[in-house]
C-alpha positions as CSV (number, residue, x, y, z in Angstrom):
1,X,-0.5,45.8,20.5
2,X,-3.7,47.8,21.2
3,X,-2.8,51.8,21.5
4,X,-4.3,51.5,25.4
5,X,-1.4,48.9,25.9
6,X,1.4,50.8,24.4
7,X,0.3,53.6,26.6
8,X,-0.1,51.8,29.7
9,X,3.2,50.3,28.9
10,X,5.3,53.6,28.0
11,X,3.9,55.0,31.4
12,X,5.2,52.3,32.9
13,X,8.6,52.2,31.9
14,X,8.7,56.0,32.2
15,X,6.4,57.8,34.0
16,X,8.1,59.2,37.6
17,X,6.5,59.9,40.6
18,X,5.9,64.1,41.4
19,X,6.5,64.3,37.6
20,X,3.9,65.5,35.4
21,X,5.9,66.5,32.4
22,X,8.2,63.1,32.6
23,X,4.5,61.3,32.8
24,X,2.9,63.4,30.0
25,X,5.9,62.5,28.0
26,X,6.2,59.0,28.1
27,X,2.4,59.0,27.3
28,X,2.9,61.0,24.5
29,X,5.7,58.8,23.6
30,X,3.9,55.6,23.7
31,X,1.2,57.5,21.7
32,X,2.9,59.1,18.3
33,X,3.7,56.1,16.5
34,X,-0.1,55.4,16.5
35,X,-1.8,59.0,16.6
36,X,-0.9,58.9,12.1
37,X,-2.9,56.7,12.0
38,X,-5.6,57.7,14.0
39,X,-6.0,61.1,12.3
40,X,-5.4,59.4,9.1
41,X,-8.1,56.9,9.9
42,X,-10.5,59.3,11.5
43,X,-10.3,61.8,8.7
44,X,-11.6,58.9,6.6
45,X,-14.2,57.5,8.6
46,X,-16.1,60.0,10.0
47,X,-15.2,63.0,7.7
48,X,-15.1,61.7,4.4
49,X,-17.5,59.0,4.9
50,X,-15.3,56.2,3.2
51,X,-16.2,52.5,4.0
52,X,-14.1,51.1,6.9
53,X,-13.0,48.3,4.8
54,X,-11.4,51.0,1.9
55,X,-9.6,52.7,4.9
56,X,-8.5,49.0,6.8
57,X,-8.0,47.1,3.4
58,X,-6.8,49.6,1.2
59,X,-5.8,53.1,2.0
60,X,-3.9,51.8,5.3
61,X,-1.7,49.4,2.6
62,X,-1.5,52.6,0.5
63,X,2.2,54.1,-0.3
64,X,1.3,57.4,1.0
65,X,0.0,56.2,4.3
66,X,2.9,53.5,4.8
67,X,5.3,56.8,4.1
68,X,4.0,58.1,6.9
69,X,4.4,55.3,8.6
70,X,7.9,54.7,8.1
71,X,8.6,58.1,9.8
72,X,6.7,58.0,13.2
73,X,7.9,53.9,13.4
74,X,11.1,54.4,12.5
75,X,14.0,53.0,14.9
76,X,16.2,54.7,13.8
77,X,14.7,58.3,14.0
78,X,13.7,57.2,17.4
79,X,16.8,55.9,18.5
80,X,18.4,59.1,16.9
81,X,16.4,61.3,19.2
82,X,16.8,59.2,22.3
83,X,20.5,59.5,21.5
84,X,20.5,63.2,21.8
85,X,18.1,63.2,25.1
86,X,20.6,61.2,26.4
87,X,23.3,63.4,25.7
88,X,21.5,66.1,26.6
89,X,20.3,64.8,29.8
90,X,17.0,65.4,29.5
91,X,14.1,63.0,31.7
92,X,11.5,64.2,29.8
93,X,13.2,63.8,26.4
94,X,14.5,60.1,27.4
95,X,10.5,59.0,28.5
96,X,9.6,60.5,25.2
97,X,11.9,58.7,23.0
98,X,11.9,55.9,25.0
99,X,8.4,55.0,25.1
100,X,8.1,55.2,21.6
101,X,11.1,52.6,21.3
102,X,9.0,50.1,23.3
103,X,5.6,50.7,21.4
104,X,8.1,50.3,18.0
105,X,10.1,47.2,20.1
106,X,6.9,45.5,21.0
107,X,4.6,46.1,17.8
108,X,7.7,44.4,15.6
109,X,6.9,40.8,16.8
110,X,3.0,41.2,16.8
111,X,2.2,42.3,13.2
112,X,1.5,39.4,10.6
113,X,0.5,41.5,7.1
114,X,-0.4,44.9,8.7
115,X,3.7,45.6,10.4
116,X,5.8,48.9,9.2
117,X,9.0,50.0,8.4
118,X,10.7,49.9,11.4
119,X,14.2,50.2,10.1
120,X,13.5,53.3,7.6
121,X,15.5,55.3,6.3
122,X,18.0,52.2,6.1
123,X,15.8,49.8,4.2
124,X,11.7,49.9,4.2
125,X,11.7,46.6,4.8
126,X,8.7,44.8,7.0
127,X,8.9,41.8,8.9
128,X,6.1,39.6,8.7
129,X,6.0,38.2,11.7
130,X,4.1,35.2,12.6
131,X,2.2,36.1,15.6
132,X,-0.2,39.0,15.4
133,X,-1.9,40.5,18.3
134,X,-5.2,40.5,16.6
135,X,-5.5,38.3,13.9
136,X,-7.2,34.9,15.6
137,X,-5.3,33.5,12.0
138,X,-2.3,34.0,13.9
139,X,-2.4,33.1,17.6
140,X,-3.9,36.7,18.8
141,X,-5.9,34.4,21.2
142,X,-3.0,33.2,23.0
143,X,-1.3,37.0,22.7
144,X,-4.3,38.8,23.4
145,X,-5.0,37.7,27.3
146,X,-1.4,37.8,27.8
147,X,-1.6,41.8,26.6
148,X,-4.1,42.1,28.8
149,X,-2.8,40.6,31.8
150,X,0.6,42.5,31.4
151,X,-1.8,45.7,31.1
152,X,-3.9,45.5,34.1
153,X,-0.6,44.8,36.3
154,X,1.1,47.3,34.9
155,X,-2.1,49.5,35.8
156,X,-1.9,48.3,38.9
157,X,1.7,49.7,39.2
158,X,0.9,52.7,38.0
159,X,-2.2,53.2,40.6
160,X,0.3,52.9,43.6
161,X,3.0,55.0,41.9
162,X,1.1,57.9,40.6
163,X,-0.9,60.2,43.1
164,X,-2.9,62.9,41.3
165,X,-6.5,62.4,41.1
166,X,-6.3,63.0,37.1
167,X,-3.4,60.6,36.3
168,X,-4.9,57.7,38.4
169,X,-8.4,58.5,36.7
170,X,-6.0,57.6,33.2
171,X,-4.7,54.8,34.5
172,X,-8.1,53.5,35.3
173,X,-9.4,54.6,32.1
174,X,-6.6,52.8,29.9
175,X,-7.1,49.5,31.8
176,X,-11.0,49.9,30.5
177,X,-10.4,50.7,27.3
178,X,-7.8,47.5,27.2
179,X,-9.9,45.1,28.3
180,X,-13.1,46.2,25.8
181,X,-11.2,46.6,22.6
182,X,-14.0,45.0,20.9
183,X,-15.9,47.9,21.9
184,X,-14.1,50.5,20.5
185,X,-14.1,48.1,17.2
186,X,-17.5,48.1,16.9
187,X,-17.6,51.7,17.4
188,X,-15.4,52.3,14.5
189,X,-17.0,49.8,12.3
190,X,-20.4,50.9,13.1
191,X,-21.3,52.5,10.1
């Protein structure tokens, strides 16, 4: 899925009413198993001034960025950590964990050629799913409406749950960036 959608999602599952830090968390949750990537991929672009299609095509393939990878989409570590929120009894800690167990849950079945290792350090195996979420190759025009519908009502949830000024301005500024993922593409492939 698009990072606006695993956010949007995460916050819904997660994010309480009154509570900030339970909010912030499942955000950041839903976050970390892309922000690698994003650092990764904006150190490349826009630092070191190599070609979109190296970073996309080759460097993202690369064993040292799939290593990386296999650590902030790992089940397992995930599923370790929400264990010990849940021992520990900590909200914050659960919305954390748990949000990056649904981005991990729902990127598994939408990755074609471009999935992780979502079972490391037991095997760094990837499943190569049929449906992708953007490959038009691979039904991403039946999945991507769908995406979007499931975002905008789950912004819609989040509008009527959450009250400050700020976290409804993010909820109105995910649903935008969800339903114009094109233009953030051509803003990264802009060259």
């Amino acid at each position: 899925m698009n990072t606006p959608a695993h956010l949007i999602f995460g916050m819904a599952a997660f994010a309480k009413r009154d509570q900030p830090k339970v909010t912030a968390a499942a955000l950041a949750g839903a976050l970390i198993p892309d922000l690698s990537l994003y650092l990764m991929a904006g150190v490349s672009l826009f630092v070191l001034q190599i070609d979109p299609n190296v970073v996309f095509g080759k460097l993202y393939f690369s064993d040292a960025w799939q290593a990386v990878f296999r650590v902030d989409n790992s089940s397992v570590v995930w599923g370790v950590l929400l264990a010990i929120a849940l021992w520990r009894r900590t909200v914050w800690g659960i919305a954390l964990t748990g949000a990056a167990l649904l981005h991990i849950g729902s990127d598994f079945p939408l990755h074609h050629d471009d999935g992780r290792a979502h079972f490391w350090p037991l095997t760094s195996w990837i499943f190569e799913s049929p449906v992708s979420y953007w490959d038009r190759g691979h039904h991403a025009r039946i999945v991507a409406p769908i995406e979007i519908t499931l975002s905008l009502l789950f912004c819609l949830v989040l509008f009527r749950r959450l009250r400050s000024v700020w976290e409804r301005a993010l909820v109105v500024s995910l649903g935008l960036a969800e339903v114009a993922p094109g233009f953030i593409w051509l803003f990264v492939f802009a060259r």
